[in-house]
py3Dmol code that shows the C-alpha trace and the ligand (Angstrom):
import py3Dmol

protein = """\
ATOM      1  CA  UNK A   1     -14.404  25.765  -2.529  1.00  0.00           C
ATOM      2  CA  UNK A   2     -16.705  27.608  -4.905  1.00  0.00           C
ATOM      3  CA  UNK A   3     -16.565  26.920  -8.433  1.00  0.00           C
ATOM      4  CA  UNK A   4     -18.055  29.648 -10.349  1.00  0.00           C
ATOM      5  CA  UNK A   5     -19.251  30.253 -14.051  1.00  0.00           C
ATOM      6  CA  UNK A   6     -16.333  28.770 -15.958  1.00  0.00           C
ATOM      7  CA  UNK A   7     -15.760  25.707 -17.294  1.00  0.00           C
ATOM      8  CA  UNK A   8     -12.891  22.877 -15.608  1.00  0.00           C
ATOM      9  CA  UNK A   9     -11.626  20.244 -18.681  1.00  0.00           C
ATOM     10  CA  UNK A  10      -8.647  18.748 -17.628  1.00  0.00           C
ATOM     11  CA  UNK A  11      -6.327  15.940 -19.879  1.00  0.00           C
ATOM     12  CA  UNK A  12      -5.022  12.824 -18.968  1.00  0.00           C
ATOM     13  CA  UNK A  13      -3.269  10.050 -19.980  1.00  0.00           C
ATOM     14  CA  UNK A  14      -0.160   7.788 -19.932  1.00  0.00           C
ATOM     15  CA  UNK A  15       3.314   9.177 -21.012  1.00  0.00           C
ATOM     16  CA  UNK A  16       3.245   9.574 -25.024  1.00  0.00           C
ATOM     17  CA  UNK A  17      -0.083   8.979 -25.622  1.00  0.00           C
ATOM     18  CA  UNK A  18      -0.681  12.640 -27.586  1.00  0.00           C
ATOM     19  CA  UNK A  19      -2.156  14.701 -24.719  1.00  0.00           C
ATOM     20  CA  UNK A  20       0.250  17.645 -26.237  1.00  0.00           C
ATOM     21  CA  UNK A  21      -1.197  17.376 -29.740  1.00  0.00           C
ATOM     22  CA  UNK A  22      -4.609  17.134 -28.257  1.00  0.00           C
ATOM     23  CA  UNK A  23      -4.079  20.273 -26.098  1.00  0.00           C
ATOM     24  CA  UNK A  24      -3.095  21.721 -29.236  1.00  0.00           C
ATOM     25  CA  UNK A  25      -5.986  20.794 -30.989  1.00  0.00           C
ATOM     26  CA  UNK A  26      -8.487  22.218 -27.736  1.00  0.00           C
ATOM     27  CA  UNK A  27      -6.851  25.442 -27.553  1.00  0.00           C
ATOM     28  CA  UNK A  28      -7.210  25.935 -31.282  1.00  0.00           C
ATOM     29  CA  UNK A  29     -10.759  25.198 -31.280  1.00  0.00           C
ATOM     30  CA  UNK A  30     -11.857  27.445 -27.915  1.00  0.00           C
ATOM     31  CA  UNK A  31      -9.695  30.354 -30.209  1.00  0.00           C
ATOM     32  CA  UNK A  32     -11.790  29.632 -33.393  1.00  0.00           C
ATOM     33  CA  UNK A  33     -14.917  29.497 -30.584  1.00  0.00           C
ATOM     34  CA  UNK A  34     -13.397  32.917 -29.277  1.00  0.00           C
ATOM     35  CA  UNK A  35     -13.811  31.189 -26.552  1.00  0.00           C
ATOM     36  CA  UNK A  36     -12.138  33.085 -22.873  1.00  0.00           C
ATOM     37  CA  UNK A  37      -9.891  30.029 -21.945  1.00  0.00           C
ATOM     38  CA  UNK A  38      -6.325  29.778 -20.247  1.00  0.00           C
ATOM     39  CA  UNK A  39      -4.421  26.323 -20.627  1.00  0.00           C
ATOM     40  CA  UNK A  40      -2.194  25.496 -17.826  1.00  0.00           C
ATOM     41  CA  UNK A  41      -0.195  22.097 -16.310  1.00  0.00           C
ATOM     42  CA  UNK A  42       0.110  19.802 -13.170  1.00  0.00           C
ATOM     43  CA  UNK A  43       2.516  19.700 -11.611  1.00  0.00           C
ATOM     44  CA  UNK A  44       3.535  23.518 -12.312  1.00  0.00           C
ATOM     45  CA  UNK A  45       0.502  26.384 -13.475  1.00  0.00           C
ATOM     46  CA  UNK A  46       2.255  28.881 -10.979  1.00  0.00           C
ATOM     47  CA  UNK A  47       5.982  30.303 -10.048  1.00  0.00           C
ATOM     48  CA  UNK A  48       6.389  27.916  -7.140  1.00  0.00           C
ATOM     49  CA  UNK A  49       4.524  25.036  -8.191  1.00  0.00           C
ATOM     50  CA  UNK A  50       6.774  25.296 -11.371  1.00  0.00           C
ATOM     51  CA  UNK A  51      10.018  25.111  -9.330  1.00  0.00           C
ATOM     52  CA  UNK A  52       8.354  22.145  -7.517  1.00  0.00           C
ATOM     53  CA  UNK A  53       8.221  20.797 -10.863  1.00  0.00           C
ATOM     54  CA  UNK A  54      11.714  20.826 -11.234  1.00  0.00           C
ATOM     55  CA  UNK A  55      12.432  19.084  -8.239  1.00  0.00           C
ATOM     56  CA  UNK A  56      10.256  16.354  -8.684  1.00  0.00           C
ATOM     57  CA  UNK A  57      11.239  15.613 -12.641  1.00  0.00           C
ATOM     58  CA  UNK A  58      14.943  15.933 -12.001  1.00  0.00           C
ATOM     59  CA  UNK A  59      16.450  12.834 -13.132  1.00  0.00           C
ATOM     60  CA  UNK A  60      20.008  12.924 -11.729  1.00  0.00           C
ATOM     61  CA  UNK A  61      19.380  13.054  -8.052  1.00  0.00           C
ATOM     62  CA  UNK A  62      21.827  11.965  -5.118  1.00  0.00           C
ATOM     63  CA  UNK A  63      18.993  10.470  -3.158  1.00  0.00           C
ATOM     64  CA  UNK A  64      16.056   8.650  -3.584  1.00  0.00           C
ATOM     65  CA  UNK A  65      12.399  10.428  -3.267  1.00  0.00           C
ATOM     66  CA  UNK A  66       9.995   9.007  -1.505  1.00  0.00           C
ATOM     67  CA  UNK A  67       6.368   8.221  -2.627  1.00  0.00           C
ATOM     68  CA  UNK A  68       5.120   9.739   0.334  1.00  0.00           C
ATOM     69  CA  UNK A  69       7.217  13.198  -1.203  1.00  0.00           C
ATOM     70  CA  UNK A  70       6.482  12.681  -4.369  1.00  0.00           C
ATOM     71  CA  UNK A  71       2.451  12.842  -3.016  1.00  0.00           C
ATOM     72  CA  UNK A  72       2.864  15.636  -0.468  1.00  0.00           C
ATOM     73  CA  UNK A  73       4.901  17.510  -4.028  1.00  0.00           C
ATOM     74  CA  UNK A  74       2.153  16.837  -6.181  1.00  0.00           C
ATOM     75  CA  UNK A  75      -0.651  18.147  -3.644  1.00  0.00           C
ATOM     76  CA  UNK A  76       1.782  21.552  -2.938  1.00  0.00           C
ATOM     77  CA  UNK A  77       1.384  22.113  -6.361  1.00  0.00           C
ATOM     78  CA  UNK A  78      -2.153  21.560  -6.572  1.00  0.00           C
ATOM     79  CA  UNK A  79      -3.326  23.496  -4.149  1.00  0.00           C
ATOM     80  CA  UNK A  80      -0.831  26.565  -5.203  1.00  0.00           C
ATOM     81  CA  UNK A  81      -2.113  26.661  -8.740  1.00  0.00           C
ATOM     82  CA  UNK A  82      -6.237  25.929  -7.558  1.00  0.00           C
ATOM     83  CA  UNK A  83      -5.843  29.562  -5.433  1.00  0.00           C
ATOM     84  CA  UNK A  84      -3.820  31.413  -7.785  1.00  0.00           C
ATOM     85  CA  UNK A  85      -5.196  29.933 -11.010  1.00  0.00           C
ATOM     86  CA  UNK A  86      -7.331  27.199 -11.363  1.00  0.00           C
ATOM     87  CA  UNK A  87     -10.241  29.004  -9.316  1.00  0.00           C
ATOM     88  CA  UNK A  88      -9.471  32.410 -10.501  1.00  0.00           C
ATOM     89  CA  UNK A  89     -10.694  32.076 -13.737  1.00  0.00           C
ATOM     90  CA  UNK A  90     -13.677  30.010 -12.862  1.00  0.00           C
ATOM     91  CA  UNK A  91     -14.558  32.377 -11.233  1.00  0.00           C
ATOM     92  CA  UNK A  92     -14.416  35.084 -14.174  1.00  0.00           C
ATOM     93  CA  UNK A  93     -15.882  32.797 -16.142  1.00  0.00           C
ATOM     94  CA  UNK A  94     -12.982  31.629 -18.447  1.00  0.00           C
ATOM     95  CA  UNK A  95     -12.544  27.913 -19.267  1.00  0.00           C
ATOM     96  CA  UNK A  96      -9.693  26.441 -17.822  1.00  0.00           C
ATOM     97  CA  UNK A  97      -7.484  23.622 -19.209  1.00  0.00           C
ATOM     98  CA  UNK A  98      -5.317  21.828 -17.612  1.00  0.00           C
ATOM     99  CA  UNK A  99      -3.033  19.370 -18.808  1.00  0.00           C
ATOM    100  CA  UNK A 100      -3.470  16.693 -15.867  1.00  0.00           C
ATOM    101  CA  UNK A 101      -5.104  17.228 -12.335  1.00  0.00           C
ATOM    102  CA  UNK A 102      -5.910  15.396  -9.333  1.00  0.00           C
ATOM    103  CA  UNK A 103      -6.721  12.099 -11.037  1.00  0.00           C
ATOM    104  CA  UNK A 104      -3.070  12.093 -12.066  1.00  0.00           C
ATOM    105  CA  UNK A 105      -2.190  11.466  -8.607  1.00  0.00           C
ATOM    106  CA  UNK A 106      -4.441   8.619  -8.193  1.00  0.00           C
ATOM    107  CA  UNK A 107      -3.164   7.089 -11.136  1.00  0.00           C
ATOM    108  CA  UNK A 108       0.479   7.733 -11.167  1.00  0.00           C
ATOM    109  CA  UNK A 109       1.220   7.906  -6.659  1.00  0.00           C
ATOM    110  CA  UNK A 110      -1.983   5.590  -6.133  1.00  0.00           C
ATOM    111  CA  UNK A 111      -1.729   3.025  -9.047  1.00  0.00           C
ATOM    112  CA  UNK A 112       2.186   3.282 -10.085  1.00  0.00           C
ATOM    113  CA  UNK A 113       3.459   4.218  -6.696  1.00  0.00           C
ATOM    114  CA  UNK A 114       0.887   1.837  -5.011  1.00  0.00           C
ATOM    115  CA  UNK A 115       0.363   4.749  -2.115  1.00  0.00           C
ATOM    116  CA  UNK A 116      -2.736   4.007   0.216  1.00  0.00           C
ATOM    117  CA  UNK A 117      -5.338   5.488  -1.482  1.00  0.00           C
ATOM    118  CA  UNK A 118      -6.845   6.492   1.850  1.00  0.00           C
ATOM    119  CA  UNK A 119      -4.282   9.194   2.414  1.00  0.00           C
ATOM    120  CA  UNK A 120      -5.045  10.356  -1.282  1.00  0.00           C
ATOM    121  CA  UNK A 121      -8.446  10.474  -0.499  1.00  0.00           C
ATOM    122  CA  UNK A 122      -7.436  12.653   2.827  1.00  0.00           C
ATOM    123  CA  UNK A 123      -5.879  14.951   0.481  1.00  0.00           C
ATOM    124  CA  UNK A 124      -8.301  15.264  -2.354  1.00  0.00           C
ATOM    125  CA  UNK A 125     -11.036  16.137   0.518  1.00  0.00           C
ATOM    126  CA  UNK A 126      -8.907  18.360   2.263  1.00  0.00           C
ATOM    127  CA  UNK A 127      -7.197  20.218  -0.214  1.00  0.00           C
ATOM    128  CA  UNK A 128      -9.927  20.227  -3.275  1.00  0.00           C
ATOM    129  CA  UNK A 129     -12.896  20.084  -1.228  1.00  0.00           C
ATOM    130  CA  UNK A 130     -15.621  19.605  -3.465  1.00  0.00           C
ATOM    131  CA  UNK A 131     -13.591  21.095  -6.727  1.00  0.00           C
ATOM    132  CA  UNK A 132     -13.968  18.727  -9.217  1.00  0.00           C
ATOM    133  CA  UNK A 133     -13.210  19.254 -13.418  1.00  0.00           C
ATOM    134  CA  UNK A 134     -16.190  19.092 -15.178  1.00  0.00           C
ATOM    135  CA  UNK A 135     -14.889  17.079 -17.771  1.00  0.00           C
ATOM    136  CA  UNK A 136     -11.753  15.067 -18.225  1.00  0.00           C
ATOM    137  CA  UNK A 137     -10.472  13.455 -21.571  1.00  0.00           C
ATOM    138  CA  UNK A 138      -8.594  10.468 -20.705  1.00  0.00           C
ATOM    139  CA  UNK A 139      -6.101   9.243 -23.678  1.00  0.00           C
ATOM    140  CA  UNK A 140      -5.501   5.756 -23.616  1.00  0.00           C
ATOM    141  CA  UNK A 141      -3.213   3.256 -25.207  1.00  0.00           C
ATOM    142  CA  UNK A 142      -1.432   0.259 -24.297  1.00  0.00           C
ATOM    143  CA  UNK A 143       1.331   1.099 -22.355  1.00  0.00           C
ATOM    144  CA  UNK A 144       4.650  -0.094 -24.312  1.00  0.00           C
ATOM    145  CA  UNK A 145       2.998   2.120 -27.543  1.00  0.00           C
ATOM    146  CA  UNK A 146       3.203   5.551 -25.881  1.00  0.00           C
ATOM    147  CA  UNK A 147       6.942   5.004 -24.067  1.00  0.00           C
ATOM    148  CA  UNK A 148       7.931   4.037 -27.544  1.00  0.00           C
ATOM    149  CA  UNK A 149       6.661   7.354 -29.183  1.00  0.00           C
ATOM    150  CA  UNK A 150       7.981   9.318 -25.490  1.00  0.00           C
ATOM    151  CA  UNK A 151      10.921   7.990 -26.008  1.00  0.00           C
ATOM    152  CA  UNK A 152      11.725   9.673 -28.991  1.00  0.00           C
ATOM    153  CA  UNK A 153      10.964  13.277 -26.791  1.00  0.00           C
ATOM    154  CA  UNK A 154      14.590  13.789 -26.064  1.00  0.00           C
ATOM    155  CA  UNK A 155      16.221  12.897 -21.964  1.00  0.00           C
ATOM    156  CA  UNK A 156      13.561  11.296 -19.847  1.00  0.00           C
ATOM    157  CA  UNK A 157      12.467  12.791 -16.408  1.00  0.00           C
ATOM    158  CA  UNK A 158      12.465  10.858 -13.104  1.00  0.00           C
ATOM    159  CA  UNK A 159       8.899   9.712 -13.528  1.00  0.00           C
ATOM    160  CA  UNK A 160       9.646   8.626 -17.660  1.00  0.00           C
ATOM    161  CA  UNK A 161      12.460   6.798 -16.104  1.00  0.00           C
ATOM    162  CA  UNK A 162      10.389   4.133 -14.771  1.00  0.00           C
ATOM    163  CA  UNK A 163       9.866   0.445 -15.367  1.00  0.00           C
ATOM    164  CA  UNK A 164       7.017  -0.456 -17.997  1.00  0.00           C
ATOM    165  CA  UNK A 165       5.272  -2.413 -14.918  1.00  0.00           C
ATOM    166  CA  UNK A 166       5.220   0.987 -13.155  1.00  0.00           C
ATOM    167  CA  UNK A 167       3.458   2.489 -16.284  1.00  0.00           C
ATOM    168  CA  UNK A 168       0.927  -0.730 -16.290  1.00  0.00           C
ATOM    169  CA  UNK A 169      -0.120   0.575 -13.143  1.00  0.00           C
ATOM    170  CA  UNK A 170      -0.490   4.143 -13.993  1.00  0.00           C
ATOM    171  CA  UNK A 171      -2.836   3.110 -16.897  1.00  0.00           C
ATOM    172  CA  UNK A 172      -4.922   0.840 -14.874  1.00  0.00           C
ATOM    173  CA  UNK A 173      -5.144   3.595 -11.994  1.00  0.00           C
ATOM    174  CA  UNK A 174      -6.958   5.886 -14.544  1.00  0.00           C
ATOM    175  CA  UNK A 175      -9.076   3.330 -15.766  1.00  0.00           C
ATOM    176  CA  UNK A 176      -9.942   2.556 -12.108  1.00  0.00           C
ATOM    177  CA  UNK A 177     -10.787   6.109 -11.625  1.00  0.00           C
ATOM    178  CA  UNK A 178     -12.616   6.817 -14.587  1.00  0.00           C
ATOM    179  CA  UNK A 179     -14.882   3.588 -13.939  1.00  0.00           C
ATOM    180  CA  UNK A 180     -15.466   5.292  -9.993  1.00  0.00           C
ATOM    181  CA  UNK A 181     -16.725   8.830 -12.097  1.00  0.00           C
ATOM    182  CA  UNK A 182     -18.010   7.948 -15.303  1.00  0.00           C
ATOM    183  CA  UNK A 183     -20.207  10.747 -16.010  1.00  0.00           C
ATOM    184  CA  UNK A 184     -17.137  13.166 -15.904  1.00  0.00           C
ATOM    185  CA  UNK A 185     -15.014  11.132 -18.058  1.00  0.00           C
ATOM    186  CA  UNK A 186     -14.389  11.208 -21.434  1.00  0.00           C
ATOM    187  CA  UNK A 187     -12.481   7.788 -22.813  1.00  0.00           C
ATOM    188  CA  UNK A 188     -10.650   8.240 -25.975  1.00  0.00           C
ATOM    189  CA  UNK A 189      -8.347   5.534 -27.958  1.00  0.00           C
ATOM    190  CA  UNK A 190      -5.160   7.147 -29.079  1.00  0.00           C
ATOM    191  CA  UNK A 191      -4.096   4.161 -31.028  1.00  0.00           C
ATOM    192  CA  UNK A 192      -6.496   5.408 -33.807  1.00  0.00           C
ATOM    193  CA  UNK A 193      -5.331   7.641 -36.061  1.00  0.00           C
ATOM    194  CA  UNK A 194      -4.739  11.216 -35.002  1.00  0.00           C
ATOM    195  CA  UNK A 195      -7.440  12.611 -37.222  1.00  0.00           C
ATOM    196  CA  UNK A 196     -10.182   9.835 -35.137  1.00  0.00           C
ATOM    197  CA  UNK A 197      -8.617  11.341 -31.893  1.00  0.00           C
ATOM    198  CA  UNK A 198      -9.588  14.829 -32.893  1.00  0.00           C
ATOM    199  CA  UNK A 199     -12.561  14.100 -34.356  1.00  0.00           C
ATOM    200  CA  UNK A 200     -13.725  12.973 -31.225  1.00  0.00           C
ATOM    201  CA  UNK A 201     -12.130  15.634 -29.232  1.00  0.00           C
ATOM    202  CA  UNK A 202     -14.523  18.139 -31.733  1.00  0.00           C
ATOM    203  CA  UNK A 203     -17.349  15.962 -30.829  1.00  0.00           C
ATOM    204  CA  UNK A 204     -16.839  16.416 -26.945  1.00  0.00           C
ATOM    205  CA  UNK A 205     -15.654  19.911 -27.416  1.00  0.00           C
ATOM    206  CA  UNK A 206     -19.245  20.487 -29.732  1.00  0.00           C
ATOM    207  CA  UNK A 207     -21.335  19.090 -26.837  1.00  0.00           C
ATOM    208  CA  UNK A 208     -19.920  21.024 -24.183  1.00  0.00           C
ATOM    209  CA  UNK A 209     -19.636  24.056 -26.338  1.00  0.00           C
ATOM    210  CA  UNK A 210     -23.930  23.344 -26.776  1.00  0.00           C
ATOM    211  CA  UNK A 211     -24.915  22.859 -23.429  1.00  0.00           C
ATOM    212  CA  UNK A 212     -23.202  25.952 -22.384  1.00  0.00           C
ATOM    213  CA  UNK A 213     -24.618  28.338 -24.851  1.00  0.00           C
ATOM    214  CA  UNK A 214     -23.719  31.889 -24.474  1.00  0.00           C
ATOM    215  CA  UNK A 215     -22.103  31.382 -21.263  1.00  0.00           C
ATOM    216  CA  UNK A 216     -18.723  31.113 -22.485  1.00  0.00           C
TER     217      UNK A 216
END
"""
ligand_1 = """\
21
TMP
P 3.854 15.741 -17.880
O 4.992 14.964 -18.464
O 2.544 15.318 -18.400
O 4.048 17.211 -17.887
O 3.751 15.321 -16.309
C 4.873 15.279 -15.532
C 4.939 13.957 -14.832
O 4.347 14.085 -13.537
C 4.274 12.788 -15.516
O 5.195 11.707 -15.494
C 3.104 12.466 -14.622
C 3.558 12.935 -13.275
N 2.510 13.290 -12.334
C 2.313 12.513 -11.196
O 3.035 11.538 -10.991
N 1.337 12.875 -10.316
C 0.550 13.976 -10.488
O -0.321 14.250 -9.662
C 0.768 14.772 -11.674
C -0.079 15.978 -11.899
C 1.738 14.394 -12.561
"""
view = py3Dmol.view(width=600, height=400)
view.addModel(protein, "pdb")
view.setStyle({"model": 0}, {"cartoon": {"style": "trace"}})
view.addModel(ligand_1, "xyz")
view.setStyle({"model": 1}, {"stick": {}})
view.zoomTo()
view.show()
């Protein structure tokens, strides 16, 4: 897969630890930059991937999904929105934002879901190939702080609906991952207030904005 010109940031992070506000904050800033940038979501970013969505955040379902669904799900979106989206505007040269990517899986089917990480690993190879983001924020709080601040969000998904253990997992998953790619990971506390968080978010933003000069 050939990754071309633009620029890959994705977000990640437990449930309610501020990755909205943050994606708030990043599009603001590329605007200011006027910067060419779309911002788009996992799972969802295309018409099908989005009614996938709904199918795997439904809360009220008859029967039970199984992890090995919920991964195959997450994956059909993936690879929907990399050819109709993600790769796209690489390729004309936009940045692209996405709020959570493949490491999402790893943390929330691999950690939460405990899923062999072998068959994610089949996936990521076969369905990514060497597509990688070139960054990736990854928010991070303890675990019982951001369901407290998700909870007050309104009904809870499927996912939301989990046990705190569950979420334990999810966390440690990303740290896992982050500690396995640490060049393309960018750690941020979200405990601290929110105008620490987006100082650093400038700061990262700044750097990348620098080393990429003119070129968008
Ligand atoms: P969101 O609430 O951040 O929009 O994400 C929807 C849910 O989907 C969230 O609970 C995380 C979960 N998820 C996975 O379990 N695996 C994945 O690969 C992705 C992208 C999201």
């Amino acid at each position: 897969m050939i990754k071309e010109k633009g620029f890959f940031l994705t977000i990640e992070g437990t449930e309610g630890v501020g990755k909205s506000t943050a994606l708030k904050f990043i599009q603001n800033y590329l605007g200011q930059a006027s910067r060419d940038f779309i911002v788009t979501r996992e799972p969802g970013g295309t018409p099908i991937a989005e009614q996938i969505r709904q199918i795997l955040l439904a809360p009220c379902l008859t029967e039970e999904m199984l992890p090995e669904t919920e991964l195959l799900l997450m994956f059909a979106c993936r690879v929907q929105h990399i050819h109709h989206v993600i790769l796209p505007a690489l390729a004309a040269g936009k940045w692209v934002v996405s709020d959570r990517f493949v490491d999402a899986s790893f943390a929330y089917q691999g950690g939460g879901r405990h899923m062999d990480m072998t068959y994610l690993e089949i996936l990521e190879k076969w369905l990514l190939q060497n597509l990688r983001p070139d960054l990736t924020i990854l928010l991070d709080a303890p675990v019982e702080r951001g369901l407290e601040r998700a909870k007050h969000r309104g009904p809870q998904d499927r996912i939301e609906q989990e046990k705190i253990a569950f979420f334990e997992r999810v966390r440690q998953g990303y740290l896992k991952r982050m500690k396995e790619d640490r060049k393309r990971f960018r750690l941020i506390d979200a405990t601290q207030p929110l105008e620490m968080v987006q100082i650093e978010l400038k700061k990262i933003l700044d750097e990348i904005c620098v080393v990429r000069g003119r070129a968008g």
